[in-house]
Biopython code that builds the backbone (N, CA, C, O; Angstrom):
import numpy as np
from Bio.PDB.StructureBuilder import StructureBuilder

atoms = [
    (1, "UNK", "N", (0.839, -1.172, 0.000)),
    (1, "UNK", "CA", (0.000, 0.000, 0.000)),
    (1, "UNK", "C", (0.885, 1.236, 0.000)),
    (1, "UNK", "O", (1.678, 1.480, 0.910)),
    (2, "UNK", "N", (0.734, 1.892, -0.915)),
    (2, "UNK", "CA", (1.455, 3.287, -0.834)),
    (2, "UNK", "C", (0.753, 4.479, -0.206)),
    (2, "UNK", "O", (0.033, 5.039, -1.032)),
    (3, "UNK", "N", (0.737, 5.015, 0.936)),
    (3, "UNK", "CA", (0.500, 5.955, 0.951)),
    (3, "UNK", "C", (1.309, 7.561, 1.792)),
    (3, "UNK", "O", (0.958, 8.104, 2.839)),
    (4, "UNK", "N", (2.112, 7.835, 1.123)),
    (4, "UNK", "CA", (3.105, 8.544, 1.546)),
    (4, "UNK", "C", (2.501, 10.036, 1.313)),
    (4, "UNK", "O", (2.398, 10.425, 0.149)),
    (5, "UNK", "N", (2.095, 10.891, 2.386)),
    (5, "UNK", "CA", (1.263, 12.099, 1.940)),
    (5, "UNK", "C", (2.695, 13.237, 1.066)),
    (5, "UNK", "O", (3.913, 13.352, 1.205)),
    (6, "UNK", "N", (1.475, 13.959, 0.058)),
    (6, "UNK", "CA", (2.444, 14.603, -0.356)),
    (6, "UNK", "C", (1.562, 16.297, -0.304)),
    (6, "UNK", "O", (1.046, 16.818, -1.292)),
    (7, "UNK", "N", (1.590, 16.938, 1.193)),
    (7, "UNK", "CA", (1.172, 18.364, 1.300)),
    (7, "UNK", "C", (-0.409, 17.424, 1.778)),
    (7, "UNK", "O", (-0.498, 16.302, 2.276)),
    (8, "UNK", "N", (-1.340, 18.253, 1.451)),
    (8, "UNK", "CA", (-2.697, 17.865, 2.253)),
    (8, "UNK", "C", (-3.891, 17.243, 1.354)),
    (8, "UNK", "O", (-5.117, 17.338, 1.406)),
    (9, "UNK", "N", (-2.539, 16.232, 0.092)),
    (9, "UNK", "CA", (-3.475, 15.452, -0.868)),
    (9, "UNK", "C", (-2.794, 14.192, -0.907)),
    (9, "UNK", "O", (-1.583, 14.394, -1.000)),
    (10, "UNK", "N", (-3.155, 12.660, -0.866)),
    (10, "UNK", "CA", (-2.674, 11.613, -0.363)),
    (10, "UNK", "C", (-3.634, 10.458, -1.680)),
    (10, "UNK", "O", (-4.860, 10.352, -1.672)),
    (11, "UNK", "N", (-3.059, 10.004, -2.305)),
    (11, "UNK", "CA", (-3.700, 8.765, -3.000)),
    (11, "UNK", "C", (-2.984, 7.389, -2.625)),
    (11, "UNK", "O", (-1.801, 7.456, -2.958)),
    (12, "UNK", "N", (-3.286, 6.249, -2.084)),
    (12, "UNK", "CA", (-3.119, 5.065, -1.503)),
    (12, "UNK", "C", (-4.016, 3.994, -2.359)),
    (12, "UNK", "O", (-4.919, 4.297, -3.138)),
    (13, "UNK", "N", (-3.564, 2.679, -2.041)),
    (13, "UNK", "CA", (-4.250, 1.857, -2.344)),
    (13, "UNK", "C", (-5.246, 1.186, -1.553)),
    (13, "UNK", "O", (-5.045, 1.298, -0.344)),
    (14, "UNK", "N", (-6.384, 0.442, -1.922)),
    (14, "UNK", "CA", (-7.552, -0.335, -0.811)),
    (14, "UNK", "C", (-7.886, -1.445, -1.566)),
    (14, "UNK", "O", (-8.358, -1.488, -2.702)),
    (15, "UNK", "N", (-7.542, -2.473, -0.690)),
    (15, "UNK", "CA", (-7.834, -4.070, -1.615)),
    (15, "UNK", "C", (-8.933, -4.286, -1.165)),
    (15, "UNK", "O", (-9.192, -4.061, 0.017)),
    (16, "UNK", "N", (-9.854, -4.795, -2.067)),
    (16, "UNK", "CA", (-11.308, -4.958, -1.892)),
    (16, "UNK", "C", (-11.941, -6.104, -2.614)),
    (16, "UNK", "O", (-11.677, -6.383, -3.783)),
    (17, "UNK", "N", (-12.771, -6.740, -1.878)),
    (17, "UNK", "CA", (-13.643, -8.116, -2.837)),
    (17, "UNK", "C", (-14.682, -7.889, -2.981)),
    (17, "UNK", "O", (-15.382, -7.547, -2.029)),
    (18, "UNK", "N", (-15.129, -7.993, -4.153)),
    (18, "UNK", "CA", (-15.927, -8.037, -4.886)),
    (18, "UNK", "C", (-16.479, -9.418, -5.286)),
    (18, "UNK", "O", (-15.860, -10.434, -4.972)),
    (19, "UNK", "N", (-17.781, -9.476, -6.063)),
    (19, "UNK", "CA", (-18.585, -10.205, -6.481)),
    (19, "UNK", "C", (-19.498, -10.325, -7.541)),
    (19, "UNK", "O", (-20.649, -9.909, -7.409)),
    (20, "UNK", "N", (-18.994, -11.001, -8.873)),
    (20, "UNK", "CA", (-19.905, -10.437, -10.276)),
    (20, "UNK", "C", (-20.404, -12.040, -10.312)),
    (20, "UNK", "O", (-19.888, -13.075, -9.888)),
    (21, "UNK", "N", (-21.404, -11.808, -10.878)),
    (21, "UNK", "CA", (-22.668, -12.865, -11.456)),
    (21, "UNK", "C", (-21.406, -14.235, -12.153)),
    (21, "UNK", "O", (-21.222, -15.256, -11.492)),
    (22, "UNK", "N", (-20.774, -14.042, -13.317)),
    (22, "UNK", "CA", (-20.200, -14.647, -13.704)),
    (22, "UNK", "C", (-18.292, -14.518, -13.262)),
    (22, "UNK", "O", (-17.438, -15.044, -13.977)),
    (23, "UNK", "N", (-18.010, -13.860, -12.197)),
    (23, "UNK", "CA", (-16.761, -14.697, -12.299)),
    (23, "UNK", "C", (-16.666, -14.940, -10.812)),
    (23, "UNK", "O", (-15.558, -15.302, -10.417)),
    (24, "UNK", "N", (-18.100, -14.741, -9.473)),
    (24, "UNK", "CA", (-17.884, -15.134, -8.581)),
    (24, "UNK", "C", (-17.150, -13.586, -7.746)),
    (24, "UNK", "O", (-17.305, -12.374, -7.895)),
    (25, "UNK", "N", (-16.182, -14.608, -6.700)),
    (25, "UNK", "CA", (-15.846, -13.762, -5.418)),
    (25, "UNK", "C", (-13.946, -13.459, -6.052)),
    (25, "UNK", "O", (-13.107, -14.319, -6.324)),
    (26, "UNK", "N", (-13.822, -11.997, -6.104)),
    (26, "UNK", "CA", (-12.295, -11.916, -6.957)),
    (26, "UNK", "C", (-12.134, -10.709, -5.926)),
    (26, "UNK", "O", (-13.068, -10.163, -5.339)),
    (27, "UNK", "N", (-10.847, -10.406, -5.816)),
    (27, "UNK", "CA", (-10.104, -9.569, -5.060)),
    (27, "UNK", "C", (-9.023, -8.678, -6.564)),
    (27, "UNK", "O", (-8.473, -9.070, -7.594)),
    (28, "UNK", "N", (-9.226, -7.208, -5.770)),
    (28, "UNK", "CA", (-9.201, -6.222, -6.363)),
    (28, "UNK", "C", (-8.290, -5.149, -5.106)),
    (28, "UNK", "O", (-7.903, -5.282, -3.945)),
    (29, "UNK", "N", (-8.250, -3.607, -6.637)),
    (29, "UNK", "CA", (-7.762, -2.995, -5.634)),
    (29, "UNK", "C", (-8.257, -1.776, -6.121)),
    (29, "UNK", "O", (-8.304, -1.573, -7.334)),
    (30, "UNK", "N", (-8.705, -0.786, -5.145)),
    (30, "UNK", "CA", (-9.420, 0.548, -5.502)),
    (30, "UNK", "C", (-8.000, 1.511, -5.482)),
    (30, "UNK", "O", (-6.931, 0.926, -5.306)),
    (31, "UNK", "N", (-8.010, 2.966, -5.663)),
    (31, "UNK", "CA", (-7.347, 4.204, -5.424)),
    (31, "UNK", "C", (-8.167, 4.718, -4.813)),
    (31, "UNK", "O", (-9.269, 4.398, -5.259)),
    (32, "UNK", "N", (-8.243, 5.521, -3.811)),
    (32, "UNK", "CA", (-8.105, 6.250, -3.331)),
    (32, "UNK", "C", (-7.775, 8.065, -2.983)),
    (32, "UNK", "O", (-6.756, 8.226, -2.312)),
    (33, "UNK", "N", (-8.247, 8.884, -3.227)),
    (33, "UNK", "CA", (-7.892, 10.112, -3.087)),
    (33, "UNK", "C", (-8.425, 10.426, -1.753)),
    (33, "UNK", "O", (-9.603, 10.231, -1.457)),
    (34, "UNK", "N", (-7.431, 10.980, -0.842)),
    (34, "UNK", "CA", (-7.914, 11.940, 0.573)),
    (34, "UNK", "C", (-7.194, 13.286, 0.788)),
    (34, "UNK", "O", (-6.029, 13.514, 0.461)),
    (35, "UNK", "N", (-7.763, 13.864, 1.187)),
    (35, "UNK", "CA", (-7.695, 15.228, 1.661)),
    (35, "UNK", "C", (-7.181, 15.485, 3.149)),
    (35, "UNK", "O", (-7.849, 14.970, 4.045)),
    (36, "UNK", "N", (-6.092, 16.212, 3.487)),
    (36, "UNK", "CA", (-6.057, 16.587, 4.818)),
    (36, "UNK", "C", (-6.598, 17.719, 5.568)),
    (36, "UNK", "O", (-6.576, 18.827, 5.031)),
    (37, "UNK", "N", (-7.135, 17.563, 6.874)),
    (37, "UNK", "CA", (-7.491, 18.708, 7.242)),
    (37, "UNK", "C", (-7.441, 19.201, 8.723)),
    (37, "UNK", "O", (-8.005, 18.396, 9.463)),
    (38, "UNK", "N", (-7.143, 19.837, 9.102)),
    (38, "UNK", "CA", (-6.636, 20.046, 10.245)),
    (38, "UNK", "C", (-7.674, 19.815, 11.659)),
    (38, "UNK", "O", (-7.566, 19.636, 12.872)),
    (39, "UNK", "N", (-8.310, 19.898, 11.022)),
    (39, "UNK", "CA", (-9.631, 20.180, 12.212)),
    (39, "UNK", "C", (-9.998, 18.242, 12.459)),
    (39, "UNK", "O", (-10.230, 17.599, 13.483)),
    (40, "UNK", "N", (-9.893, 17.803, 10.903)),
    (40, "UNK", "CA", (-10.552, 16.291, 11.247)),
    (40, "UNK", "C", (-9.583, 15.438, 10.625)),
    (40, "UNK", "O", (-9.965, 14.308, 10.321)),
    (41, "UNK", "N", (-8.473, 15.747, 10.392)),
    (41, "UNK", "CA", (-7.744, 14.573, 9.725)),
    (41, "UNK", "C", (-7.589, 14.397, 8.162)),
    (41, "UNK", "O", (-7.695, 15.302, 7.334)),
    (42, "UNK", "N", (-7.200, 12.487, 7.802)),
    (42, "UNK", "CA", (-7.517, 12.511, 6.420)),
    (42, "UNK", "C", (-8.970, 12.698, 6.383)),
    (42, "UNK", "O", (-9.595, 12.957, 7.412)),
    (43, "UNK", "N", (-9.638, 12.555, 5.024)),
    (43, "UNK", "CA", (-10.369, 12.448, 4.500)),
    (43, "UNK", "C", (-10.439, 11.876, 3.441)),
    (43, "UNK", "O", (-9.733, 12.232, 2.497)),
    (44, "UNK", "N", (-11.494, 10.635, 3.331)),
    (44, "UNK", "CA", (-11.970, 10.288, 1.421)),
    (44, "UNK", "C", (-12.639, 11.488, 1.099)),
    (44, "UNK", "O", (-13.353, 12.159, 1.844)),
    (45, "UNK", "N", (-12.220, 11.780, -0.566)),
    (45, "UNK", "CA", (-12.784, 12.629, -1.195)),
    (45, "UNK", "C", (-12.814, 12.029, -2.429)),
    (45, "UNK", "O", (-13.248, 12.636, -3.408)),
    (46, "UNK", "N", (-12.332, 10.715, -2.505)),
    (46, "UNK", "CA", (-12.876, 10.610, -4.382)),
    (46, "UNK", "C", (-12.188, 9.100, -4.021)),
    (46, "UNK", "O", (-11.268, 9.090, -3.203)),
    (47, "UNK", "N", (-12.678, 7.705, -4.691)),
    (47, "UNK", "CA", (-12.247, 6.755, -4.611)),
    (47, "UNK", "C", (-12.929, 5.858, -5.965)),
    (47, "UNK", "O", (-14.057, 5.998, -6.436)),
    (48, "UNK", "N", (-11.914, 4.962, -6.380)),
    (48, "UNK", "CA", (-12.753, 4.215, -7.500)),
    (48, "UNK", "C", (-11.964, 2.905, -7.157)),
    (48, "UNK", "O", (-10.860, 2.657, -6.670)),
    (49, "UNK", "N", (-13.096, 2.129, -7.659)),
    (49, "UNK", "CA", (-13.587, 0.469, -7.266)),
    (49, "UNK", "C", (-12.435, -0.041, -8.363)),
    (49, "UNK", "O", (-12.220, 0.693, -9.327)),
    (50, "UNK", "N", (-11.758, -1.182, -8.240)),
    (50, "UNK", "CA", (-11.963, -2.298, -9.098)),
    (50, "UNK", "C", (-11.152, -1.857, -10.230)),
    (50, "UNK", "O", (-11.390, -2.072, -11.419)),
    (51, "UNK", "N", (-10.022, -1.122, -9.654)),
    (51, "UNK", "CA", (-8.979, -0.380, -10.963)),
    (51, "UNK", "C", (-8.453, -1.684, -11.576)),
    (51, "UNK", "O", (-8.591, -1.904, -12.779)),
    (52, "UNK", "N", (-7.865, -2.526, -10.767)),
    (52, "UNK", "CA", (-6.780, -3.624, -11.738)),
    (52, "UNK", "C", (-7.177, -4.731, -10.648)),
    (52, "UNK", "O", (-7.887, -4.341, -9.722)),
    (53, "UNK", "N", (-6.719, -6.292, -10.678)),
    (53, "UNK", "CA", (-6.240, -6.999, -9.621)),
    (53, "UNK", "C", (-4.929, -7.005, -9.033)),
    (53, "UNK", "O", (-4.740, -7.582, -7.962)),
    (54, "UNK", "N", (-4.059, -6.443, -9.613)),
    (54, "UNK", "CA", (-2.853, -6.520, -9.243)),
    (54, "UNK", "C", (-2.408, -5.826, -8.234)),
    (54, "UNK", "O", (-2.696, -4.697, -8.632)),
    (55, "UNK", "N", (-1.879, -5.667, -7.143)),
    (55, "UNK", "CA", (-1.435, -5.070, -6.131)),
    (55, "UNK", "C", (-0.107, -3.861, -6.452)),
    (55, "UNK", "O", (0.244, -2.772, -5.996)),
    (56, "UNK", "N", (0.287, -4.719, -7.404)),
    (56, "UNK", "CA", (1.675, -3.852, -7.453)),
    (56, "UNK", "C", (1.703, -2.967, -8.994)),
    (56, "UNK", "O", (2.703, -2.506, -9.543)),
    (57, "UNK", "N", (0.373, -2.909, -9.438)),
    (57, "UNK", "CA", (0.174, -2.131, -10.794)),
    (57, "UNK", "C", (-0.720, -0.876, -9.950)),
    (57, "UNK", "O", (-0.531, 0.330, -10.110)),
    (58, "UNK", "N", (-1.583, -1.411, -9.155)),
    (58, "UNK", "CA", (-2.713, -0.345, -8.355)),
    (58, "UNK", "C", (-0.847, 0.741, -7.380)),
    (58, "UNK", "O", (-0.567, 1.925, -7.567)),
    (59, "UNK", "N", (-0.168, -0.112, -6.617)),
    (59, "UNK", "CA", (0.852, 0.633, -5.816)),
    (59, "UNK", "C", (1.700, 1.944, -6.582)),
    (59, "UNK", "O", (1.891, 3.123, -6.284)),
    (60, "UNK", "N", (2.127, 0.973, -7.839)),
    (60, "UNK", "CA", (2.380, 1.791, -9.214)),
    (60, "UNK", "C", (1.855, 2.892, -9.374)),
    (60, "UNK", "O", (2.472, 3.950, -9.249)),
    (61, "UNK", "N", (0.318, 2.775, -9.752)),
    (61, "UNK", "CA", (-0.511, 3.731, -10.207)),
    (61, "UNK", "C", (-0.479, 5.045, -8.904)),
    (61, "UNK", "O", (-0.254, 6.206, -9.249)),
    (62, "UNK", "N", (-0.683, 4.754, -7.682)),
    (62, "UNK", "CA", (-0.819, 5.664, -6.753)),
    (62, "UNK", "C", (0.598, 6.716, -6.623)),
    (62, "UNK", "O", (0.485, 7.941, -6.675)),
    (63, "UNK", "N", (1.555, 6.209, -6.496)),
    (63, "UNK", "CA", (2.442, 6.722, -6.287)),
    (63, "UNK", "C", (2.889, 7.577, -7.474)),
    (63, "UNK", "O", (3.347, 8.696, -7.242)),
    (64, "UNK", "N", (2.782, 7.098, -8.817)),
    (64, "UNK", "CA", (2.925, 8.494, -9.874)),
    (64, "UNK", "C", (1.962, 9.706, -9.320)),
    (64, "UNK", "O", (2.262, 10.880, -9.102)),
    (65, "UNK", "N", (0.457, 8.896, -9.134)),
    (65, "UNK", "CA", (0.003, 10.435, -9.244)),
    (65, "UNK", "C", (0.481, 11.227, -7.696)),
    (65, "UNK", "O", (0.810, 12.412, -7.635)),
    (66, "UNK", "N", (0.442, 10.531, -6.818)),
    (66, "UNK", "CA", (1.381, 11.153, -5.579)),
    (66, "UNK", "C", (2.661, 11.733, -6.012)),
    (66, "UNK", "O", (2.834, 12.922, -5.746)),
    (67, "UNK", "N", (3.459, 11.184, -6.548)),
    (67, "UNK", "CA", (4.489, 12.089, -6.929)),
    (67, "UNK", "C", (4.991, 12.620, -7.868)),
    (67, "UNK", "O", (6.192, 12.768, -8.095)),
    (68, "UNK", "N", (3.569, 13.134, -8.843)),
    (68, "UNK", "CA", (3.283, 14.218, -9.746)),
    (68, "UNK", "C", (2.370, 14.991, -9.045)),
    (68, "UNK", "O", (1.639, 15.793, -9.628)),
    (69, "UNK", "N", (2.343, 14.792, -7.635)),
    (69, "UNK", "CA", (1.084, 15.852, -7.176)),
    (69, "UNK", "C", (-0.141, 16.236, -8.009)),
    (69, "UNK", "O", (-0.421, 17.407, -8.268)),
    (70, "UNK", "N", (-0.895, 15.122, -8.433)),
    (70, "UNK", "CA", (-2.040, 15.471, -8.905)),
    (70, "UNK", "C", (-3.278, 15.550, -8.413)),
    (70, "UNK", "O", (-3.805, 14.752, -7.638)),
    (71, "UNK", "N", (-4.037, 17.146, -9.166)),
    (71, "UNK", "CA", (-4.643, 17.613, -8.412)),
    (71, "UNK", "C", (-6.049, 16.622, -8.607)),
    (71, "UNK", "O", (-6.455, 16.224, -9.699)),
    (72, "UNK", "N", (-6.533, 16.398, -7.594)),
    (72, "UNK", "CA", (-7.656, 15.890, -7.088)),
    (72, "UNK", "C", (-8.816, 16.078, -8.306)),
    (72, "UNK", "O", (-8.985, 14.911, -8.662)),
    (73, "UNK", "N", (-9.657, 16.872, -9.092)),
    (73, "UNK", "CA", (-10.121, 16.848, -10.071)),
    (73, "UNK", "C", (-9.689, 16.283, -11.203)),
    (73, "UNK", "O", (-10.511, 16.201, -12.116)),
    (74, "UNK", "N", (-8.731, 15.920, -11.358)),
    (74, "UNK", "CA", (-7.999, 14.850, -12.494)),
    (74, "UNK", "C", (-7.831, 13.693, -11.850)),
    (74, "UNK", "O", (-7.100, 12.884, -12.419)),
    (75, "UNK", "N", (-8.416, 13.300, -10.564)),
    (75, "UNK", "CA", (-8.058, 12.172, -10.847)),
    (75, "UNK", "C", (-8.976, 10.944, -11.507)),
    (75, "UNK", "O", (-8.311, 9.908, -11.539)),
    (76, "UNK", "N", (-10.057, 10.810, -11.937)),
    (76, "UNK", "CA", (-10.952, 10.026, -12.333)),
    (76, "UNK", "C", (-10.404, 9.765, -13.739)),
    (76, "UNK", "O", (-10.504, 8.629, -14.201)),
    (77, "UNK", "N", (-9.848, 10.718, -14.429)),
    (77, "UNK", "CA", (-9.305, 10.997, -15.967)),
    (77, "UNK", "C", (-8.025, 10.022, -15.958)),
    (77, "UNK", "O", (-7.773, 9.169, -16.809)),
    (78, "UNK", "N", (-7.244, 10.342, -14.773)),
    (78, "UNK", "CA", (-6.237, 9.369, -15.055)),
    (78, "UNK", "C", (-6.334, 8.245, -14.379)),
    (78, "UNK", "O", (-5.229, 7.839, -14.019)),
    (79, "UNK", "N", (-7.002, 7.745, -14.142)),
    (79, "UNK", "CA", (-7.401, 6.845, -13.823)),
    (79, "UNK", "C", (-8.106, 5.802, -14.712)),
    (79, "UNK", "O", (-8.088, 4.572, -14.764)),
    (80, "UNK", "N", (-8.948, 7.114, -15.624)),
    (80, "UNK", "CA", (-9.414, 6.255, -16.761)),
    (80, "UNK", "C", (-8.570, 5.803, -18.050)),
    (80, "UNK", "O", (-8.695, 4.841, -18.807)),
    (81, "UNK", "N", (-7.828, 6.675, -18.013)),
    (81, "UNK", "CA", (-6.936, 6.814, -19.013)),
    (81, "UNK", "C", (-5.576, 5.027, -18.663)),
    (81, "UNK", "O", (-4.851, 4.383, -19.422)),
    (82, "UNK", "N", (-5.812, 4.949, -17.533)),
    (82, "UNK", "CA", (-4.414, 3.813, -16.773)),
    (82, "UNK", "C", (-5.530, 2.807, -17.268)),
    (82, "UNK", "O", (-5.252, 1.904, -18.057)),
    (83, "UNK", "N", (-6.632, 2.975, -16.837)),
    (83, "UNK", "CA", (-7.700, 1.541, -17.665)),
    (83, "UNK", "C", (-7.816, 1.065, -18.886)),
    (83, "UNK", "O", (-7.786, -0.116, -19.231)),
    (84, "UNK", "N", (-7.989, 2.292, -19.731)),
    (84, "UNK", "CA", (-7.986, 2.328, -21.241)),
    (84, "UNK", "C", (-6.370, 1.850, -21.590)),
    (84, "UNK", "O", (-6.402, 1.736, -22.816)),
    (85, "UNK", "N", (-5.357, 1.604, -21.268)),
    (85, "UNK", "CA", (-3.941, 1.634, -21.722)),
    (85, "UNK", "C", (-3.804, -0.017, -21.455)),
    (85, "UNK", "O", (-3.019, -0.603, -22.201)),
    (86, "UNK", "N", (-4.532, -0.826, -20.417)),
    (86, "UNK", "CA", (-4.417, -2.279, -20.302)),
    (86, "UNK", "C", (-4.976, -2.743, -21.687)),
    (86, "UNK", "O", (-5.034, -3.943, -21.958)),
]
sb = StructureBuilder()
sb.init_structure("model")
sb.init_model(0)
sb.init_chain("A")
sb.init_seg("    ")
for serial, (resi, resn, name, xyz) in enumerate(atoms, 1):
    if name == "N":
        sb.init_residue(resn, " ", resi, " ")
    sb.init_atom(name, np.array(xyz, "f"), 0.0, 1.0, " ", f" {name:<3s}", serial, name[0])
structure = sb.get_structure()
């Protein structure tokens, strides 16, 4: 799991199982975007399901956009864009 904050925007990984009609019970891994804030901590502010199975392609993925500091409104785009490229 990567999550190394970079200023008061943090993307990490979250392994998660899931369940589809035809392939059953499969393990996955979401991203993550949180927000810091002083008053309450992190925060989720944007998260998507079911990016890859791989652990170390999802770890991959987090840590570019962590250390390209990307801003929080892009992240769904590149995200889609890391989907579309498999």
């Amino acid at each position: 799991m990567y999550d190394r904050e970079n200023g008061k925007i943090r993307y990490r990984v979250h392994e998660e199982y899931l369940t589809h009609p035809q392939l059953g019970r499969y393990r996955c891994f979401a991203i993550l975007c949180e927000t810091f804030s002083p008053d309450h901590g992190w925060q989720l502010r944007q998260s998507i399901s079911d990016v890859t199975d791989s652990a170390r392609a999802a770890a991959d993925l987090a840590a570019l956009m962590q250390q390209g500091s990307l801003e929080p409104c892009h992240f769904a785009e590149v995200v889609e864009d890391y989907i579309n490229s498999l």
